[in-house]
PDB file with one MODEL, atoms N, CA, C and O in Angstrom:
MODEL        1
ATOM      1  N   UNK A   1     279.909  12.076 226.735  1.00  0.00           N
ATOM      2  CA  UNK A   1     279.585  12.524 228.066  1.00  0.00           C
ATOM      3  C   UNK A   1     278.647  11.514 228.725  1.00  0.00           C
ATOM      4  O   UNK A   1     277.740  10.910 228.153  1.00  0.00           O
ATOM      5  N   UNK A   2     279.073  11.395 230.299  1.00  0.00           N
ATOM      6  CA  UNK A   2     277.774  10.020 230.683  1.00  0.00           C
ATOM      7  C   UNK A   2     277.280  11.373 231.728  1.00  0.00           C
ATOM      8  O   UNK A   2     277.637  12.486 232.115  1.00  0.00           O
ATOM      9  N   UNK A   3     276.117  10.282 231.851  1.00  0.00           N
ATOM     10  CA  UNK A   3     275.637  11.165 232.667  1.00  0.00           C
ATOM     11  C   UNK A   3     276.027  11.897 234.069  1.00  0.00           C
ATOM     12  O   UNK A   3     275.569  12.939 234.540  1.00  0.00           O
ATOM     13  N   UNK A   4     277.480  10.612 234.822  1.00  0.00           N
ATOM     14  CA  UNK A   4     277.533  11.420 236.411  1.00  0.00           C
ATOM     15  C   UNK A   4     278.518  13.171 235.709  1.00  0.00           C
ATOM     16  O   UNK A   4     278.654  14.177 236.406  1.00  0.00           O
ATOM     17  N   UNK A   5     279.030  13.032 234.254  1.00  0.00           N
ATOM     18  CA  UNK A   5     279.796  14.009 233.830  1.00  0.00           C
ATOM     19  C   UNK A   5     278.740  15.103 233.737  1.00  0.00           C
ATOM     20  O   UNK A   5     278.959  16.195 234.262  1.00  0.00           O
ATOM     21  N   UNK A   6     277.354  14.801 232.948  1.00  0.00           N
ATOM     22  CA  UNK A   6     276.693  15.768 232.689  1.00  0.00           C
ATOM     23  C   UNK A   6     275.746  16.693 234.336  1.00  0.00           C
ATOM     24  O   UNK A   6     275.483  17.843 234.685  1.00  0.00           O
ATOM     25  N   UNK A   7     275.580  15.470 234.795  1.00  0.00           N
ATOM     26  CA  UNK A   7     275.062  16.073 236.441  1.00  0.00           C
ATOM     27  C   UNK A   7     276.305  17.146 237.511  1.00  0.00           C
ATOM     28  O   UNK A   7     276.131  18.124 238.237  1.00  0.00           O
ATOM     29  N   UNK A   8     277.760  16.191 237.047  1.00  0.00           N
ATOM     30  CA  UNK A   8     278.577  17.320 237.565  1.00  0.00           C
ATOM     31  C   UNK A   8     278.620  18.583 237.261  1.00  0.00           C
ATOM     32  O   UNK A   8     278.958  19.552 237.941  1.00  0.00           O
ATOM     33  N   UNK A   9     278.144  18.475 235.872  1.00  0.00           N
ATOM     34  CA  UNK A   9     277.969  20.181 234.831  1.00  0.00           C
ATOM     35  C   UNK A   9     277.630  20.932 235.946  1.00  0.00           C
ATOM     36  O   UNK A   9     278.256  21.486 236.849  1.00  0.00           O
ATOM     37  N   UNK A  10     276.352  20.787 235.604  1.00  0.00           N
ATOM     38  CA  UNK A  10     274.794  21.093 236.516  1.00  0.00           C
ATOM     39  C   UNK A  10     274.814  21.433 237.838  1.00  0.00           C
ATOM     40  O   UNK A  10     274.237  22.403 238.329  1.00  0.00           O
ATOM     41  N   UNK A  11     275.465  20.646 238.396  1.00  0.00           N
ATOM     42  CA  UNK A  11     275.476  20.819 240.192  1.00  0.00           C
ATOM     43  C   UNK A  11     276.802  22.214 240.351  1.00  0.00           C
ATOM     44  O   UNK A  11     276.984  22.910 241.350  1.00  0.00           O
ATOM     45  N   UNK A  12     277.431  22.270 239.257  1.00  0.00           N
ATOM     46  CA  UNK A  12     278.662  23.092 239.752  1.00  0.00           C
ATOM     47  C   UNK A  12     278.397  24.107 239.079  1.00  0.00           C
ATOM     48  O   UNK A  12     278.305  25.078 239.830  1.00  0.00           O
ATOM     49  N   UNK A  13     278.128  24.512 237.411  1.00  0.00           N
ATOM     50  CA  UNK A  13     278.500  25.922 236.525  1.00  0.00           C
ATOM     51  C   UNK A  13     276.318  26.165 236.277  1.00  0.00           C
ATOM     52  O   UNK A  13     275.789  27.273 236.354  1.00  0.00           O
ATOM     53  N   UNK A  14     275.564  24.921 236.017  1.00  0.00           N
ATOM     54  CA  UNK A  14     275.026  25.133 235.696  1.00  0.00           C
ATOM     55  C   UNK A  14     273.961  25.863 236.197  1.00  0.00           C
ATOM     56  O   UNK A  14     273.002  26.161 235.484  1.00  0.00           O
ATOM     57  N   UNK A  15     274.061  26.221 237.534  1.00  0.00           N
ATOM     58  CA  UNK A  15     273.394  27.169 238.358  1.00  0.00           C
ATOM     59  C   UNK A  15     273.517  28.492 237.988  1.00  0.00           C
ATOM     60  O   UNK A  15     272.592  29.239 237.668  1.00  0.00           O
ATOM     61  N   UNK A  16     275.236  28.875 238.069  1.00  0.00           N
ATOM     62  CA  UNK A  16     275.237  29.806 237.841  1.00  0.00           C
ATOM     63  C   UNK A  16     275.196  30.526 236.218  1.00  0.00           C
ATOM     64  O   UNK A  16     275.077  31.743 236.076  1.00  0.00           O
ATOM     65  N   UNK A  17     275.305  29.634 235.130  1.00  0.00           N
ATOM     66  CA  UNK A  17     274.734  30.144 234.057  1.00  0.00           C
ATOM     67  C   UNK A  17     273.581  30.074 233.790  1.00  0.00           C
ATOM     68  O   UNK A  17     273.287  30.360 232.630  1.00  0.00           O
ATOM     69  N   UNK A  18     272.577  29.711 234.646  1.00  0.00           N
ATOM     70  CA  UNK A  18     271.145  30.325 234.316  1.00  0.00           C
ATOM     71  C   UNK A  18     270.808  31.704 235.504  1.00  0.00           C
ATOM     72  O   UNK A  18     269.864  32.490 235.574  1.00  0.00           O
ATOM     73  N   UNK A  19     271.888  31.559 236.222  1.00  0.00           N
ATOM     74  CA  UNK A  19     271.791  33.095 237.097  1.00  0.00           C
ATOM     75  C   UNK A  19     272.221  34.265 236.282  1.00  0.00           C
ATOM     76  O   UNK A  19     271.557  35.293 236.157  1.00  0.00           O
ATOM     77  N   UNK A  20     273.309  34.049 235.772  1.00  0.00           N
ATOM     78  CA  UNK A  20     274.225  34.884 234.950  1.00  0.00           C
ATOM     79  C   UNK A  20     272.834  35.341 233.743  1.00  0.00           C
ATOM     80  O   UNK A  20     272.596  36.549 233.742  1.00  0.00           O
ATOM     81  N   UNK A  21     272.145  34.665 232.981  1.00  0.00           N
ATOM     82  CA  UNK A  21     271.087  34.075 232.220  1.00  0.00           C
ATOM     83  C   UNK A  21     269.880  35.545 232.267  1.00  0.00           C
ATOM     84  O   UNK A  21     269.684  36.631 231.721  1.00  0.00           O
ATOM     85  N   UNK A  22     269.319  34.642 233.325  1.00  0.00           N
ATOM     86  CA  UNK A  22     268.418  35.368 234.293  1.00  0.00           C
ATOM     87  C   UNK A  22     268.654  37.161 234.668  1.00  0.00           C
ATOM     88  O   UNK A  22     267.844  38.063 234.451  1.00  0.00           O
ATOM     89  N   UNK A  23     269.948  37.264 235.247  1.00  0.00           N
ATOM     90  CA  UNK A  23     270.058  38.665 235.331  1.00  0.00           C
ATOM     91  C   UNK A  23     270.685  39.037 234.015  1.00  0.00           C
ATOM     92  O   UNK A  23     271.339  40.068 234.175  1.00  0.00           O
ATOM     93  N   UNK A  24     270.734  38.651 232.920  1.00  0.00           N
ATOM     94  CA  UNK A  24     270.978  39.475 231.914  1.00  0.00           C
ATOM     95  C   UNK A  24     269.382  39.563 231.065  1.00  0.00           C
ATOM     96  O   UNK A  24     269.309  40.626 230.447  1.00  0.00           O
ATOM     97  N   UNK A  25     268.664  39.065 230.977  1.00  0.00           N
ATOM     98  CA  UNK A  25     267.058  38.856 230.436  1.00  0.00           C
ATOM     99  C   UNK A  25     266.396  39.866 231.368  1.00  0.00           C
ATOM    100  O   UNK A  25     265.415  40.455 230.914  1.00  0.00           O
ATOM    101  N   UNK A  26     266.810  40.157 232.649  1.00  0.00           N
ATOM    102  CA  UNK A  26     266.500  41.162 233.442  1.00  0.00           C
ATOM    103  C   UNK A  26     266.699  42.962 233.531  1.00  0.00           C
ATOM    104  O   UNK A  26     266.097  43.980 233.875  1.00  0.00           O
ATOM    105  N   UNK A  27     267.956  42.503 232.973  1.00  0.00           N
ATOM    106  CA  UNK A  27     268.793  43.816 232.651  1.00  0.00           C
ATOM    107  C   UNK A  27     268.125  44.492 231.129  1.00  0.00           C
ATOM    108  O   UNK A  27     267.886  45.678 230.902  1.00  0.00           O
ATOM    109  N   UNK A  28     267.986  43.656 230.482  1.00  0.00           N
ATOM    110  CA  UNK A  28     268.264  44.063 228.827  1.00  0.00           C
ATOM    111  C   UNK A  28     267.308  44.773 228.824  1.00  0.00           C
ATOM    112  O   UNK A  28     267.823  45.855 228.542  1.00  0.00           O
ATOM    113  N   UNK A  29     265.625  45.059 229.007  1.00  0.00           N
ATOM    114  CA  UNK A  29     264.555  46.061 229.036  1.00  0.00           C
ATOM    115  C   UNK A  29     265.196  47.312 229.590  1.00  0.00           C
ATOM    116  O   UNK A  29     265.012  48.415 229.075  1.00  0.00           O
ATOM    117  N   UNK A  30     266.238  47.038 231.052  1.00  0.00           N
ATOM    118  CA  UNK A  30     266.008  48.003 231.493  1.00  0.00           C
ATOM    119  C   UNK A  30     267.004  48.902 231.413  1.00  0.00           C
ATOM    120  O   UNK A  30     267.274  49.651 232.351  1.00  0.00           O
ATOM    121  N   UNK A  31     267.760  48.905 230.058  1.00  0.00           N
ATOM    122  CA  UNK A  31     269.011  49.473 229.717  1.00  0.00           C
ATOM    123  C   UNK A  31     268.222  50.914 229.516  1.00  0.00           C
ATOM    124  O   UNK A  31     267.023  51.137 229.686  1.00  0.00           O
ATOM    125  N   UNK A  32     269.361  51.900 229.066  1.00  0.00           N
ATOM    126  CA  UNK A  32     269.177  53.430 228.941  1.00  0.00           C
ATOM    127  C   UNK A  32     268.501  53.345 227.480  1.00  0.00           C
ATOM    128  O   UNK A  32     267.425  53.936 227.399  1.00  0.00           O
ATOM    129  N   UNK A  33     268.930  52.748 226.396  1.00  0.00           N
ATOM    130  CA  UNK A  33     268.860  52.810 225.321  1.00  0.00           C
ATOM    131  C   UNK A  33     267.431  52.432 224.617  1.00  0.00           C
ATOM    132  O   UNK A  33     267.133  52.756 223.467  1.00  0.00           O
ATOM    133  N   UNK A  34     266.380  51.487 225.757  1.00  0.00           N
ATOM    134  CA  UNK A  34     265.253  50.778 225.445  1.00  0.00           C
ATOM    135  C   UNK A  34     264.735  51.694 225.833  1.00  0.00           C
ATOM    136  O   UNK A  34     263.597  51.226 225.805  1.00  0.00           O
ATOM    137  N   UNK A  35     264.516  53.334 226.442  1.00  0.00           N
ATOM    138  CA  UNK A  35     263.533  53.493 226.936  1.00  0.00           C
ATOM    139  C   UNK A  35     262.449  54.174 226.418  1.00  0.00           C
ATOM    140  O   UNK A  35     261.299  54.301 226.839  1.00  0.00           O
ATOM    141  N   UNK A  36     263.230  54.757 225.041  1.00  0.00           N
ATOM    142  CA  UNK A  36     262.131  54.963 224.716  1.00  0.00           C
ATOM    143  C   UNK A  36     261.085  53.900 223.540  1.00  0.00           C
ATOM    144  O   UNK A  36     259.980  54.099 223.036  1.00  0.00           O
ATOM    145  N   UNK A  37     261.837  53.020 223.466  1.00  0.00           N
ATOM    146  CA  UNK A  37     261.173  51.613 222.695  1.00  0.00           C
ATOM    147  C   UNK A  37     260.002  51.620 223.656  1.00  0.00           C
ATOM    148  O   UNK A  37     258.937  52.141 223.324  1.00  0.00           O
ATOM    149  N   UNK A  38     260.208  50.946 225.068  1.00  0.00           N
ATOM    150  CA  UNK A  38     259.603  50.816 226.138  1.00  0.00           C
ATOM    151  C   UNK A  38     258.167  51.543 226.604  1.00  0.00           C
ATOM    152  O   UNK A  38     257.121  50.944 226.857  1.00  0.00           O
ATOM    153  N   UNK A  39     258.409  53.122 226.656  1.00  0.00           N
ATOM    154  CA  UNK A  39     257.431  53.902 226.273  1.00  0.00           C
ATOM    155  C   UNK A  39     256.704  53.839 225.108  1.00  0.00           C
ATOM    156  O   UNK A  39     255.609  54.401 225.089  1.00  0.00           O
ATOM    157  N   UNK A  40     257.049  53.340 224.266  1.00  0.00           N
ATOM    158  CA  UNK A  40     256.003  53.368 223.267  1.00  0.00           C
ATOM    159  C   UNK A  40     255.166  52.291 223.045  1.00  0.00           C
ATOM    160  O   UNK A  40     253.951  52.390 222.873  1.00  0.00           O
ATOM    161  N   UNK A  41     256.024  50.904 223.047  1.00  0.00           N
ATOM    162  CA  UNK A  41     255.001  49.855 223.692  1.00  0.00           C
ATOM    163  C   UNK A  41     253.908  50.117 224.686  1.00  0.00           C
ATOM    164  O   UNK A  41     252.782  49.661 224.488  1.00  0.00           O
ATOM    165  N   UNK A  42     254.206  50.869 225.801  1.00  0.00           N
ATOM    166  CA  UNK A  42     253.231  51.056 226.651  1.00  0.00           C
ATOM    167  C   UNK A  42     252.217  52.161 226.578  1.00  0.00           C
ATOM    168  O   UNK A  42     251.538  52.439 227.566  1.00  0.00           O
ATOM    169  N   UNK A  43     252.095  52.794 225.449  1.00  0.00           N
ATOM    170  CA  UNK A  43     251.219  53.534 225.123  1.00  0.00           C
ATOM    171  C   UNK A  43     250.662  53.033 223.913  1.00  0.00           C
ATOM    172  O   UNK A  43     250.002  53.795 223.207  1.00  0.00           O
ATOM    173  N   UNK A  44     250.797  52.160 223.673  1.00  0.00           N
ATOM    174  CA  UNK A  44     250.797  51.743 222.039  1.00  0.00           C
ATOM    175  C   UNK A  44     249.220  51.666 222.063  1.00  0.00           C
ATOM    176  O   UNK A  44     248.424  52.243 221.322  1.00  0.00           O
ATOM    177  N   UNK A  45     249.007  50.902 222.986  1.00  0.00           N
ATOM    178  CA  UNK A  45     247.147  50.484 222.841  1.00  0.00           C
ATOM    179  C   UNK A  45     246.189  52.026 223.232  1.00  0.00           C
ATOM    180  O   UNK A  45     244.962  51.997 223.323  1.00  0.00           O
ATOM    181  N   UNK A  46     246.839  53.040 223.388  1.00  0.00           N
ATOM    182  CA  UNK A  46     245.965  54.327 223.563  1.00  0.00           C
ATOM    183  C   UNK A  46     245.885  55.101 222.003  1.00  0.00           C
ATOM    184  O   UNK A  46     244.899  55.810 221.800  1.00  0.00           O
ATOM    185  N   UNK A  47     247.027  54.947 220.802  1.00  0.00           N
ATOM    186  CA  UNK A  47     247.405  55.366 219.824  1.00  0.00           C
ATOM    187  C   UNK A  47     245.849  55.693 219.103  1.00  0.00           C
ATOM    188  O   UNK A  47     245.545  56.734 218.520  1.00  0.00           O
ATOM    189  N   UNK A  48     244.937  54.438 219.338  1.00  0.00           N
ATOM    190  CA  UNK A  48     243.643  54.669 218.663  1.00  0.00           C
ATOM    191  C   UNK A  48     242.587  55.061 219.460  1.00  0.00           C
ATOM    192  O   UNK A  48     241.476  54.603 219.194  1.00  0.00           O
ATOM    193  N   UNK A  49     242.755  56.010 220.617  1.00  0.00           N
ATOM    194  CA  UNK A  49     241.651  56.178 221.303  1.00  0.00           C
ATOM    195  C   UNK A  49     241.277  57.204 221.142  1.00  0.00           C
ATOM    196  O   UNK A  49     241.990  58.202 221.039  1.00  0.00           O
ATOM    197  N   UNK A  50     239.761  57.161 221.073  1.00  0.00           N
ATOM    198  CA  UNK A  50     239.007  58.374 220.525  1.00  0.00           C
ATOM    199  C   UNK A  50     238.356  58.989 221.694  1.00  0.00           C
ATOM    200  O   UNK A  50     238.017  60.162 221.536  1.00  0.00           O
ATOM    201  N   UNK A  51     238.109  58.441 222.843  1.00  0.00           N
ATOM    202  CA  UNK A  51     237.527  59.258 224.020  1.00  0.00           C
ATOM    203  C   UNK A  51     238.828  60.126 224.661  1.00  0.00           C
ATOM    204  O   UNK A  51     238.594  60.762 225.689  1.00  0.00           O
ATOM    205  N   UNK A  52     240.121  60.173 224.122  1.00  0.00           N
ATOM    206  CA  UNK A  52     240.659  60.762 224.834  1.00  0.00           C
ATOM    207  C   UNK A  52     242.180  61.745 224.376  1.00  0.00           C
ATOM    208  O   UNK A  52     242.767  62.409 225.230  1.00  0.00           O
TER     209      UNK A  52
ENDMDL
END
């Protein structure tokens, strides 16, 4: 591959596979199946609290 091959990549698919990318890294937290993973991470740091 020379490089004007590898810049053609880039200028044409490679946009959209870091879009494609991007909204899937976006999606994946916010599936049905994470939520309650999700909730528990976010309570995780109260697990040891004693004032409350």
């Amino acid at each position: 591959m020379t490089y004007d091959d590898l810049r053609h990549f880039a200028d044409s698919w490679g946009l959209v596979v870091m879009a494609v990318v991007f909204l899937i890294l976006i999606a994946w937290p916010l599936r049905g199946s994470a939520r309650q993973r999700n909730r528990d991470a976010a309570n995780m740091i109260f697990r040891d609290d004693e004032h409350g």
